[in-house]
Gaussian input, Z-matrix of N, CA and C with variables (Angstrom, degrees):
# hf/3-21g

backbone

0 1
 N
 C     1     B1
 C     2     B2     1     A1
 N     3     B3     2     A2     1     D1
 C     4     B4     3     A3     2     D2
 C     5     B5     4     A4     3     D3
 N     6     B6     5     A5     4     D4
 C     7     B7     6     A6     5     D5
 C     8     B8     7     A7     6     D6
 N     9     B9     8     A8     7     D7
 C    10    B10     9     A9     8     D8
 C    11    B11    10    A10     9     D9
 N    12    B12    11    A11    10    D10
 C    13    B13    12    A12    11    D11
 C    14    B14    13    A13    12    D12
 N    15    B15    14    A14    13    D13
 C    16    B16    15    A15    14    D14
 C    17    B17    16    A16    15    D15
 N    18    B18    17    A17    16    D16
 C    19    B19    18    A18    17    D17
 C    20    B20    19    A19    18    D18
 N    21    B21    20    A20    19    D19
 C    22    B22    21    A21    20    D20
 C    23    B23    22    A22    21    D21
 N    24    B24    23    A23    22    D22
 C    25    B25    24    A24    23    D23
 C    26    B26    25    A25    24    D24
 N    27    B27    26    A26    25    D25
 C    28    B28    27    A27    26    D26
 C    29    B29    28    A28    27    D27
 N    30    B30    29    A29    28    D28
 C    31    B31    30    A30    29    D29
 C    32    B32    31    A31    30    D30
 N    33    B33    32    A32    31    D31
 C    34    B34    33    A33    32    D32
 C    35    B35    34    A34    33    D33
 N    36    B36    35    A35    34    D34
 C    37    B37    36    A36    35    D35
 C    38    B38    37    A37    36    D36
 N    39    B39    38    A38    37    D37
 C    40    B40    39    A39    38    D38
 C    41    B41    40    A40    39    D39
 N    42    B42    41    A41    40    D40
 C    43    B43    42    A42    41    D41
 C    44    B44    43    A43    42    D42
 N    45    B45    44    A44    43    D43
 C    46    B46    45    A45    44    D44
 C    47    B47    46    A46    45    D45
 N    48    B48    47    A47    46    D46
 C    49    B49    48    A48    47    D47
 C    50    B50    49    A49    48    D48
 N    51    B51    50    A50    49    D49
 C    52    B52    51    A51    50    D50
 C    53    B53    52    A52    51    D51
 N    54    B54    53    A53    52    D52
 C    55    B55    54    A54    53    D53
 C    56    B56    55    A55    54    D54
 N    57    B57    56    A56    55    D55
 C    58    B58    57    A57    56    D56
 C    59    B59    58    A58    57    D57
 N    60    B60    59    A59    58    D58
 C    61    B61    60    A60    59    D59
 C    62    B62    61    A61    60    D60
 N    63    B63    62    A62    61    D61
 C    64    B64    63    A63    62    D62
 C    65    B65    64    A64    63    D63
 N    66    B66    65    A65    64    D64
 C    67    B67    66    A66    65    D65
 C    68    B68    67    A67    66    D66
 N    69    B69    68    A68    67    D67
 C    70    B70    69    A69    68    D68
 C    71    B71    70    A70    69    D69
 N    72    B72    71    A71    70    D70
 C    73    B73    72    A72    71    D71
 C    74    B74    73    A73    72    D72
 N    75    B75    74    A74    73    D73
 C    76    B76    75    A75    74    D74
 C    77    B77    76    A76    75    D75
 N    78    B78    77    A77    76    D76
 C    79    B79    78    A78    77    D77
 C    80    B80    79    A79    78    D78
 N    81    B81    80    A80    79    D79
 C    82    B82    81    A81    80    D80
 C    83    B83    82    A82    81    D81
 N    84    B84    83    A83    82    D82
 C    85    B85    84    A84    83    D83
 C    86    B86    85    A85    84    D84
 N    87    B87    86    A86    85    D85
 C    88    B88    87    A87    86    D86
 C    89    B89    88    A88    87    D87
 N    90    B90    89    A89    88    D88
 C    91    B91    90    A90    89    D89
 C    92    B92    91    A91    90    D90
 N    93    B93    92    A92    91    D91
 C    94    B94    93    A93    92    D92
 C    95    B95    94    A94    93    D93
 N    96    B96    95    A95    94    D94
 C    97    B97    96    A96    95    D95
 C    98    B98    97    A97    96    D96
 N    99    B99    98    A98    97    D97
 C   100   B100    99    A99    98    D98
 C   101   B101   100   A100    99    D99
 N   102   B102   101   A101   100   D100
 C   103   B103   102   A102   101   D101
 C   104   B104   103   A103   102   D102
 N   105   B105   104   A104   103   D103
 C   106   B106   105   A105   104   D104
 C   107   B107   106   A106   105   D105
 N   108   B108   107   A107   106   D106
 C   109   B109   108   A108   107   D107
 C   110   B110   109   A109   108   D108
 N   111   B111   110   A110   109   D109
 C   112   B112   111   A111   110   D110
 C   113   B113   112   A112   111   D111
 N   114   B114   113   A113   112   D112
 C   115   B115   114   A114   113   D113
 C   116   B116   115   A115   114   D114
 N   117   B117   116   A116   115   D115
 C   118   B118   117   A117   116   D116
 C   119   B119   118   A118   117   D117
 N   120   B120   119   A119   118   D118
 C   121   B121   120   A120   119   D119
 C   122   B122   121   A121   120   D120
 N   123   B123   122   A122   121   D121
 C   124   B124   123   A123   122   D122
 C   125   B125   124   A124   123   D123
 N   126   B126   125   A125   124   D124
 C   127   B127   126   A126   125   D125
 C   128   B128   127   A127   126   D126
 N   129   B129   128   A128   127   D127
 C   130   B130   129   A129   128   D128
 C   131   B131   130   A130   129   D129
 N   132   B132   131   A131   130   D130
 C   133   B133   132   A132   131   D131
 C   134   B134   133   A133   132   D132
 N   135   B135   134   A134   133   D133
 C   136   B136   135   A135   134   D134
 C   137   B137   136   A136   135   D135
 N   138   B138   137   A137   136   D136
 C   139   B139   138   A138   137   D137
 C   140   B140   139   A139   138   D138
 N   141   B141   140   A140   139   D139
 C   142   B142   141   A141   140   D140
 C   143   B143   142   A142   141   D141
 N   144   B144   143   A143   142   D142
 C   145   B145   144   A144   143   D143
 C   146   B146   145   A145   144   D144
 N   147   B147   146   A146   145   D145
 C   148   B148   147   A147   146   D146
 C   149   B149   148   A148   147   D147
 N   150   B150   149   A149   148   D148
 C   151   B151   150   A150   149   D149
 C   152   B152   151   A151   150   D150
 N   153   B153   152   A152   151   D151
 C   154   B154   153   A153   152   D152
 C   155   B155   154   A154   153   D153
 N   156   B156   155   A155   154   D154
 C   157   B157   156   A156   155   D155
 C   158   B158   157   A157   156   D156
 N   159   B159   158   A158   157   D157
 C   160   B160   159   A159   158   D158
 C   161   B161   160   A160   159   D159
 N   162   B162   161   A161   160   D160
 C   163   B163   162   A162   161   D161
 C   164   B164   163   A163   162   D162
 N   165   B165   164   A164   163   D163
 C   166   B166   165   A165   164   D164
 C   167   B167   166   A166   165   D165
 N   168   B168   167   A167   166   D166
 C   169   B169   168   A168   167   D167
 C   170   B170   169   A169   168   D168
 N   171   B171   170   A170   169   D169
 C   172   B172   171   A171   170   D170
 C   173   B173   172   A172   171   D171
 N   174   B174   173   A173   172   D172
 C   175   B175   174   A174   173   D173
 C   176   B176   175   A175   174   D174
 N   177   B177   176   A176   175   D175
 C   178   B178   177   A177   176   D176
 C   179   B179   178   A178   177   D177
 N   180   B180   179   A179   178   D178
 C   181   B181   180   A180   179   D179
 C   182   B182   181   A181   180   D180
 N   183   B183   182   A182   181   D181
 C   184   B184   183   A183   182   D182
 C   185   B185   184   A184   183   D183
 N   186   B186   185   A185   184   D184
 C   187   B187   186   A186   185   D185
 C   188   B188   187   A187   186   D186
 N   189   B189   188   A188   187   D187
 C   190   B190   189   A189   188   D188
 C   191   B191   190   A190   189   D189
 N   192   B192   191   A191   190   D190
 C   193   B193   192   A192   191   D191
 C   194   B194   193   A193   192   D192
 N   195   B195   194   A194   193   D193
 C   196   B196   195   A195   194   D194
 C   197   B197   196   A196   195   D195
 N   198   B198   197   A197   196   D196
 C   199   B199   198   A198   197   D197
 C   200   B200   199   A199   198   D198
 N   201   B201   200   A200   199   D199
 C   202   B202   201   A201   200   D200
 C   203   B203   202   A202   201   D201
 N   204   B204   203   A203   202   D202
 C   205   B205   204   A204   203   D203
 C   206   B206   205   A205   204   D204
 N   207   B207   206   A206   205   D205
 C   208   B208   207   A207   206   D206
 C   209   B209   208   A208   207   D207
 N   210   B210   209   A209   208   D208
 C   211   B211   210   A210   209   D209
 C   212   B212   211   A211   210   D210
 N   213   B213   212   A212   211   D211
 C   214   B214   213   A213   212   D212
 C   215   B215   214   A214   213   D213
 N   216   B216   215   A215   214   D214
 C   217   B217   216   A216   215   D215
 C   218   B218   217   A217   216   D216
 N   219   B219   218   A218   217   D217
 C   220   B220   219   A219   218   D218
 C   221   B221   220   A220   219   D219
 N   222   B222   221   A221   220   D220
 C   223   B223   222   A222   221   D221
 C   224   B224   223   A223   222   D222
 N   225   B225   224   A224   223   D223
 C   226   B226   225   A225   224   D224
 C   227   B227   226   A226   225   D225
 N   228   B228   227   A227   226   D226
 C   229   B229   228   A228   227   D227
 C   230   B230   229   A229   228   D228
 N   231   B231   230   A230   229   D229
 C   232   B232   231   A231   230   D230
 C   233   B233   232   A232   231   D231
 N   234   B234   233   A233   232   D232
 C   235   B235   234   A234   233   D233
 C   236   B236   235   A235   234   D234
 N   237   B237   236   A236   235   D235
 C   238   B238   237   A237   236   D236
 C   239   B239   238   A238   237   D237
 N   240   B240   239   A239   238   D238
 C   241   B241   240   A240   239   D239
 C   242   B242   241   A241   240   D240
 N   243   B243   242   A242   241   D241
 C   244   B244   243   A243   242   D242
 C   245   B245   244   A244   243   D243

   B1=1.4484
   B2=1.5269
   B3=1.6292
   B4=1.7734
   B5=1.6710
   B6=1.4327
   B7=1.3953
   B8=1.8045
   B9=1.4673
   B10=1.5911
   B11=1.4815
   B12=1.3359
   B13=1.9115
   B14=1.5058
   B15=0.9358
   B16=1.2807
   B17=1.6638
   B18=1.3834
   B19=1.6127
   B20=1.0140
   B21=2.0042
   B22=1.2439
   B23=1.8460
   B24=1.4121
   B25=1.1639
   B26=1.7707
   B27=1.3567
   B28=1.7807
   B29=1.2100
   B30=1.3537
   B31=1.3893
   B32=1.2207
   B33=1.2452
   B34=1.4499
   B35=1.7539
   B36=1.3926
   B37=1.5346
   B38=1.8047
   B39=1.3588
   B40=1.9129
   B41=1.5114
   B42=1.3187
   B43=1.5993
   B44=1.6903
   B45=1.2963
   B46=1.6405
   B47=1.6512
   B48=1.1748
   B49=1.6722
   B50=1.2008
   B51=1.2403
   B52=2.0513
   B53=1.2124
   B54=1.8246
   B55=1.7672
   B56=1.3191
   B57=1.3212
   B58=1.2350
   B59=1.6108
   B60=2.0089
   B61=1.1279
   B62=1.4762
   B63=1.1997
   B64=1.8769
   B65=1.6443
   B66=1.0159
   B67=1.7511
   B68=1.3547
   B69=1.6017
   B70=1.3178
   B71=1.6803
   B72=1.3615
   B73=2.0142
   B74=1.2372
   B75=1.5121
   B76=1.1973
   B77=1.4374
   B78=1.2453
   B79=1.5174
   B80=1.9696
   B81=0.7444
   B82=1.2370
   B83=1.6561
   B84=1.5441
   B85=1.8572
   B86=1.2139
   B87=1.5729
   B88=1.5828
   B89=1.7329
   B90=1.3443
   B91=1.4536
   B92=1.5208
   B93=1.3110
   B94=1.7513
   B95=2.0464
   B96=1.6573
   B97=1.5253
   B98=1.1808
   B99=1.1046
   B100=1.4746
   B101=1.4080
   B102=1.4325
   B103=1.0483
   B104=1.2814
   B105=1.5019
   B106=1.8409
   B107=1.0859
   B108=1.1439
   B109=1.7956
   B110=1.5594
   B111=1.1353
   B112=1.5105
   B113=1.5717
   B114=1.0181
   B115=1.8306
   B116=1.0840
   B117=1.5401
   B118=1.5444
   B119=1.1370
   B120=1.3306
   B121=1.4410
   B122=1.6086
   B123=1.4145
   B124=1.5704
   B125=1.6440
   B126=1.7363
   B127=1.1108
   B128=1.5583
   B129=1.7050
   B130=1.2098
   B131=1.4347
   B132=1.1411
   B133=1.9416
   B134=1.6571
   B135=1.1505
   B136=2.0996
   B137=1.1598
   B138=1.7240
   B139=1.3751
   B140=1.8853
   B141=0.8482
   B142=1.9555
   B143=1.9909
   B144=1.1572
   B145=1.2105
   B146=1.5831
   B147=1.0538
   B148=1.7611
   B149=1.8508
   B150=1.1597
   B151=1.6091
   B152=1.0763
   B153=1.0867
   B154=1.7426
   B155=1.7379
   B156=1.1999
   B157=1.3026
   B158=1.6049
   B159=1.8618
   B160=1.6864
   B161=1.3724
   B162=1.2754
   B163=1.4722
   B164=1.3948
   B165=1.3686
   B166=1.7966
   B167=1.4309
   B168=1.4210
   B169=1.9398
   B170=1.1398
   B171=1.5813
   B172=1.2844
   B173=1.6602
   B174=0.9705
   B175=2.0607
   B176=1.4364
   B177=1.3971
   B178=1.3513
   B179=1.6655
   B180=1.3118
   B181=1.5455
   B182=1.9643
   B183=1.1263
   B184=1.6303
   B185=1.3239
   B186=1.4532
   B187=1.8489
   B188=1.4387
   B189=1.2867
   B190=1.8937
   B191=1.7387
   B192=1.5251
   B193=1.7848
   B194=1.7063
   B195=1.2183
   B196=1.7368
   B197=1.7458
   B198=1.5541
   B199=1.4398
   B200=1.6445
   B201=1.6521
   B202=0.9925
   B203=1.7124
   B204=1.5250
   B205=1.9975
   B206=1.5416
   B207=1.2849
   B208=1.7602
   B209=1.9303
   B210=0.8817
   B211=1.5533
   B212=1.6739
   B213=1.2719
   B214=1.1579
   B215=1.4900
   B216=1.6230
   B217=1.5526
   B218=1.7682
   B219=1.1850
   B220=1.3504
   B221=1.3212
   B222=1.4559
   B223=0.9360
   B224=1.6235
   B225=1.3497
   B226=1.8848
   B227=1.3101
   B228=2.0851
   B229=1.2540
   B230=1.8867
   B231=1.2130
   B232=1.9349
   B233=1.3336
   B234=0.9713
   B235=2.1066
   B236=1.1804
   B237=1.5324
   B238=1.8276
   B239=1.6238
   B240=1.3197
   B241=1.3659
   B242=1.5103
   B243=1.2487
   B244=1.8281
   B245=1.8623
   A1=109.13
   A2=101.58
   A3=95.17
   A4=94.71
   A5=110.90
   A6=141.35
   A7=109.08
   A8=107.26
   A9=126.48
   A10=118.03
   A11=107.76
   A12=103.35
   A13=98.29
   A14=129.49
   A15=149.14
   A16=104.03
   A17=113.27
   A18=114.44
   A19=120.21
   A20=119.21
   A21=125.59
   A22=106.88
   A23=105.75
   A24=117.67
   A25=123.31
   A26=105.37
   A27=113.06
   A28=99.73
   A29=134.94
   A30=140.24
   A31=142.77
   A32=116.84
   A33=143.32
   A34=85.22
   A35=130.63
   A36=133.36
   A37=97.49
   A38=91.79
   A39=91.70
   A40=106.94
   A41=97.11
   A42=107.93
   A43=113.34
   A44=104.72
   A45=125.07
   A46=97.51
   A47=118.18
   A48=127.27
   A49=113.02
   A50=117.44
   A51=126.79
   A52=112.85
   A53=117.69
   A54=114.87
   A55=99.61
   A56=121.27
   A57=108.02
   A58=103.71
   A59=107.47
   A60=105.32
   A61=152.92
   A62=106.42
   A63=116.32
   A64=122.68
   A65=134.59
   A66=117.76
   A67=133.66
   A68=89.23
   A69=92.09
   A70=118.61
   A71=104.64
   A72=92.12
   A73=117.76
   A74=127.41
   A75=138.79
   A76=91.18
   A77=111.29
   A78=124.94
   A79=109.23
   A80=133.94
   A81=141.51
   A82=99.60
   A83=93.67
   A84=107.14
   A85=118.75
   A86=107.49
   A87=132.80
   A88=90.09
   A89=112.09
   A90=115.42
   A91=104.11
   A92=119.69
   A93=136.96
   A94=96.63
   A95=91.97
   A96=110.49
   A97=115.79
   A98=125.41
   A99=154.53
   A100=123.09
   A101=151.55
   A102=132.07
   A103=122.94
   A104=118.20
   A105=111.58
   A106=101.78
   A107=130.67
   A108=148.88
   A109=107.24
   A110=105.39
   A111=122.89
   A112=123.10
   A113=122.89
   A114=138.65
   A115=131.68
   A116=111.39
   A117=123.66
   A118=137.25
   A119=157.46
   A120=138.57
   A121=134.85
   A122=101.84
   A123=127.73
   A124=103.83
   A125=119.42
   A126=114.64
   A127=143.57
   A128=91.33
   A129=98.91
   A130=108.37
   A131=105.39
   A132=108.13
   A133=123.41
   A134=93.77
   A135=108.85
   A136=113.92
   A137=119.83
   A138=120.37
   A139=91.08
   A140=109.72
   A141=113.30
   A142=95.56
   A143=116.56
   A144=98.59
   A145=148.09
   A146=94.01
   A147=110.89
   A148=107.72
   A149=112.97
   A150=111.96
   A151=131.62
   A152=105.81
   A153=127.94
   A154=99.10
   A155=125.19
   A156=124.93
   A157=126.45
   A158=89.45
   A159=110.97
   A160=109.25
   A161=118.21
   A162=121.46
   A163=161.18
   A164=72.59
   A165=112.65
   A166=110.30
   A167=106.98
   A168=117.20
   A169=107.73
   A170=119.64
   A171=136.49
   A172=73.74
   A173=109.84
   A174=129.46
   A175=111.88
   A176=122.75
   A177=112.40
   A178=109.46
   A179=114.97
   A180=114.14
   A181=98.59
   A182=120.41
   A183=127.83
   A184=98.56
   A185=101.27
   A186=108.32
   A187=109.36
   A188=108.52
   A189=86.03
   A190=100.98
   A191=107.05
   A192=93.74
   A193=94.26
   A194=97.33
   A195=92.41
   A196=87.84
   A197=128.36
   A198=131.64
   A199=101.82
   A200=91.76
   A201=121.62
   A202=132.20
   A203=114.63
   A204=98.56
   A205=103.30
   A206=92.34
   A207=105.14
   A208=91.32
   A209=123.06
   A210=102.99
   A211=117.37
   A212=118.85
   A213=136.15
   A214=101.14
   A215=116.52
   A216=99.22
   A217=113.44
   A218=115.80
   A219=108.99
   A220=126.64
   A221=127.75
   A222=124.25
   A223=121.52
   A224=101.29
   A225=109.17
   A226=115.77
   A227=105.11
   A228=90.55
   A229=110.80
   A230=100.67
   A231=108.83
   A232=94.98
   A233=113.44
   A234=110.10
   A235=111.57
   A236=88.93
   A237=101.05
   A238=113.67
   A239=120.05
   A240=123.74
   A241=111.59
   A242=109.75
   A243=128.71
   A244=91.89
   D1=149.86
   D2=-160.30
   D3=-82.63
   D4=-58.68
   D5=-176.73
   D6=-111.31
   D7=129.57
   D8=160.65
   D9=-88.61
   D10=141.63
   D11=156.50
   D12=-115.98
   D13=141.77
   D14=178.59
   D15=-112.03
   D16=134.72
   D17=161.07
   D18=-146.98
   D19=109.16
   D20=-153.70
   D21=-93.06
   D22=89.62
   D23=-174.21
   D24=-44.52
   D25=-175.78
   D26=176.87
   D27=-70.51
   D28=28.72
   D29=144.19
   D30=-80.10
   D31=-26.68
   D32=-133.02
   D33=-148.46
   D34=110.38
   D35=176.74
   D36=-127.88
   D37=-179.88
   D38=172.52
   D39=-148.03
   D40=111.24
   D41=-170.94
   D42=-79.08
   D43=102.45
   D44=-168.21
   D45=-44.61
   D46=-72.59
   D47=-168.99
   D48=-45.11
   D49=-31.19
   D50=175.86
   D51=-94.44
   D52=-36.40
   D53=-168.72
   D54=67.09
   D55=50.27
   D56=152.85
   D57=-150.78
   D58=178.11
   D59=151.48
   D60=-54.29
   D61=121.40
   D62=-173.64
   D63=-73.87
   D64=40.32
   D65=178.34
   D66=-49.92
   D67=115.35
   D68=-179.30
   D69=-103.38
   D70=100.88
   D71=-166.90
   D72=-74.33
   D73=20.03
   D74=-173.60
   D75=-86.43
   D76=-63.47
   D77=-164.24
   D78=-68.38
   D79=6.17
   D80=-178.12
   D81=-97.59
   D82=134.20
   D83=-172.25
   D84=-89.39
   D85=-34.85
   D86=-154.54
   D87=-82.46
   D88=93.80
   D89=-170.32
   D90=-99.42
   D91=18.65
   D92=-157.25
   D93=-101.98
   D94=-43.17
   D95=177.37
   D96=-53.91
   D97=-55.07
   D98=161.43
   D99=-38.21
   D100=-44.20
   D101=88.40
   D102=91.52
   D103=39.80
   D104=-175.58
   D105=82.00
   D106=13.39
   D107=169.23
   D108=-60.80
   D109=-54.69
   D110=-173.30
   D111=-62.42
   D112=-3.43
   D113=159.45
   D114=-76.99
   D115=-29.00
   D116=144.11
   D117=3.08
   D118=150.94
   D119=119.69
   D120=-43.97
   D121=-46.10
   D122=166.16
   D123=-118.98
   D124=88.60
   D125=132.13
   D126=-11.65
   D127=-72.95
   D128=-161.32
   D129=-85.02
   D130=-4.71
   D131=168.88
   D132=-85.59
   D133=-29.90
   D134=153.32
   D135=-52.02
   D136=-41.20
   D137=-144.85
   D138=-104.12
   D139=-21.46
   D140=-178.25
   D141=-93.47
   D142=-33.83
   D143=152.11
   D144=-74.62
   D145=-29.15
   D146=163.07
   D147=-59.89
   D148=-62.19
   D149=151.78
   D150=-18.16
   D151=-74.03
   D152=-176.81
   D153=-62.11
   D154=-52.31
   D155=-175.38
   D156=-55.84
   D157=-31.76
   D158=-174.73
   D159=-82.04
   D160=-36.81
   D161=141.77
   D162=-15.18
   D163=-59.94
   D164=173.19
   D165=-64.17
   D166=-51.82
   D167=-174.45
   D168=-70.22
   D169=-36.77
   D170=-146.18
   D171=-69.83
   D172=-97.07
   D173=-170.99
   D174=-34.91
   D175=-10.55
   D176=166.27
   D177=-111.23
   D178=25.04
   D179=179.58
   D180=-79.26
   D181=-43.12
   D182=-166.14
   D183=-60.37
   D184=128.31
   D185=163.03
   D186=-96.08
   D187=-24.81
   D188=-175.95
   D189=-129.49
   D190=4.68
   D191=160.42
   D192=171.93
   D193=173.92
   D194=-167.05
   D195=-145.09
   D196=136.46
   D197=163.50
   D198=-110.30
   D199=134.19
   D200=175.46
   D201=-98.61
   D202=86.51
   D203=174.38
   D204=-98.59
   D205=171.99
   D206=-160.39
   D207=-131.71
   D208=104.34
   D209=179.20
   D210=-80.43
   D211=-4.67
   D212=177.63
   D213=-82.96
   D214=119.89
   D215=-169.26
   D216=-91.45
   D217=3.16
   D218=159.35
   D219=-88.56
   D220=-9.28
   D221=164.80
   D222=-99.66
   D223=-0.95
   D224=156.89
   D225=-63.66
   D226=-40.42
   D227=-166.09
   D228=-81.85
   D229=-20.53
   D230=174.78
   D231=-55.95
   D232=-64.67
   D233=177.61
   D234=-17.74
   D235=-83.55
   D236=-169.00
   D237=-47.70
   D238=143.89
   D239=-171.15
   D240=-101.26
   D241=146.36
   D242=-134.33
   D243=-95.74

């Protein structure tokens, strides 16, 4: 793929007080990921990694540029460059 769009859903927030990424596994649709997840010790630490991972591929698929939306509007504005 030449170019990606990426769209970091009501999943994906940006927690101002830390500067970092927020997961929220509530907000995640793809309930397919999830998946025998739940036998775990930490669920919900499988499930913010599965995120983070789907992420990860997603943004390195672009060979010559990748666009980024954030639907979370504080983490549009961390995006956008100052």
């Amino acid at each position: 793929m030449n170019y990606v769009g990426v769209i970091l859903g009501p999943s994906v927030s940006y927690d101002e007080d830390n500067n970092e990424l927020k997961i929220i596994t509530e907000n995640y649709k793809d309930t397919e990921a999830f998946r025998g997840k739940d036998e775990f010790k930490d669920p919900k630490y499988i499930k913010e990694k599965i995120i983070l991972n789907s992420i990860n591929v997603l943004l390195k698929r672009g060979i010559n540029g990748l666009y980024v939306f954030a639907s979370d509007p504080k983490l549009r504005a961390r995006l956008l460059p100052s």
